[in-house]
Every structure is written in structure tokens, then in C-alpha cells.
N, C-alpha and C positions, 0 to 999 in steps of 0.2 A: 527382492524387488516387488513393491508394490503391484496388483493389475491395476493396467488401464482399462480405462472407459472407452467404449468403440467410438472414436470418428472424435478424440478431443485427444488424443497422442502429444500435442506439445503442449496442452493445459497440463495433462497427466504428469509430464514431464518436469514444470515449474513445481506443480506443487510439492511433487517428490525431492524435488531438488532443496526446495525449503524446507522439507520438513527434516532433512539431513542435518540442512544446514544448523539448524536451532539444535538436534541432536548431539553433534558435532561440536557445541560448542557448551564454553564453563560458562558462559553467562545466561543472566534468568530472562526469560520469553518475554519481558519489556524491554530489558536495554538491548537485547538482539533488534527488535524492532525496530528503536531508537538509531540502533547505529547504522539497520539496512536503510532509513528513510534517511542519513545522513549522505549513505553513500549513493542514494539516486538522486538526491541534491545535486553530489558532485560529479556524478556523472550526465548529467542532464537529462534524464530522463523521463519516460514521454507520459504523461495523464494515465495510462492503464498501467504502468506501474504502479504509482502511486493509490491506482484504486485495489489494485491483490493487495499491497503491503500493509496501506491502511486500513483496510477491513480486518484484515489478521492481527494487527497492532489493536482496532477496536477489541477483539475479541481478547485480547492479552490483556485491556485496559488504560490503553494509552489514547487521554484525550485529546482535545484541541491545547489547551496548556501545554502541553507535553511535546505538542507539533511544533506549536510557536516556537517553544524553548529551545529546539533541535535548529529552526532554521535560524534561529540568532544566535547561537552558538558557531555554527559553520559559516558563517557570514562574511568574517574575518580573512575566513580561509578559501573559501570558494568565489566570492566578491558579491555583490550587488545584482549582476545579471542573472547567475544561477538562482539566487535566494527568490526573485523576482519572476521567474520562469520557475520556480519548484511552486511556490505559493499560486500560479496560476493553474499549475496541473493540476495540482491541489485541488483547487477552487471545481477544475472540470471534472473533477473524477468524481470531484460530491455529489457537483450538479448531475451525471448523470447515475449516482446512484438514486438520488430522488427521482428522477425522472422514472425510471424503471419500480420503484415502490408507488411511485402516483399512478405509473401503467400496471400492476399488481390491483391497486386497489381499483379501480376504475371499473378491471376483468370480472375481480370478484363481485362488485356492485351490479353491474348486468349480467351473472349468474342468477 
């Protein structure tokens, strides 16, 4: 078992949990990714999912092609509503990663 970090115990907890998870399994660190953003698709899941998964999927190499592709593929199956609420979390979990790189550079600028 990995240490955690003091005073972040259920970050600690996901990330270990993911990094099992990709261990754990035969398929290569994109289509894990692929298939973990299908199933927060379908499970509806909320804007800070989609910003852990998609950061890790960045780093794996899966771009916005590869997002789009995912949620029209599961579209079929999950309907309209989910695809339209995953594409919005989507949308919020970018915005505030920019947000937080625009307050990064901001900090460093009045350094």
C-alpha cells in the first residue's frame, strides 16, 4: 500500500485506487482511460470526475478526438441526456482547469 499524504486520505485513496486499477488490467493506459470516461458517462457523473480522469487520459495521450469519439459511441447506449451532461462536465472541469493555470500564472507574474 502506497503512503498517503497527510490531510488528503480520500485523494490518496482514488489515486491508489486507479492506479490498481490500470495495473489490474490487460488493456494499454489509453483505452483504460477511454473506457473509464465511458463509464462516467454512464454513470453520470459529476465535473471533478471528469477532471482526475481527463488529466490522466491527457497524460496517456488522449485528446479531445478521442473524447468526442467516446461520447458518440456511448450515445446510443446511454441516450442523449447523459452524453449532454457528460459533454457539460466536460466543458466545467476544463474551464476550471484553466481557471486555476490563469491563477498560477497571475501568482507568478506578481512574484
Amino acid at each position: 500500500m502506497s503512503e498517503q499524504t497527510e490531510g488528503t486520505p480520500v485523494l490518496d485513496l482514488l489515486v491508489e485506487m486507479t492506479a490498481d486499477s490500470v495495473e489490474a488490467s490487460s488493456l494499454d493506459i489509453q483505452t483504460v482511460m477511454l473506457v473509464r470516461l465511458a463509464a462516467l458517462v454512464a454513470v453520470d457523473a459529476p465535473p471533478v470526475s471528469y477532471l482526475m480522469n481527463l488529466e490522466a487520459g491527457m497524460e496517456a495521450g488522449i485528446d479531445a478526438d478521442m473524447v468526442a469519439g467516446v461520447l458518440a459511441a456511448v450515445a446510443p447506449i446511454v441516450g442523449t441526456p447523459r452524453v449532454v451532461a457528460a459533454s457539460a462536465g466536460i466543458a466545467e472541469s476544463l474551464a476550471f482547469e484553466i481557471a486555476v493555470a490563469v491563477a498560477d500564472i497571475a501568482e507568478q507574474n506578481e512574484a
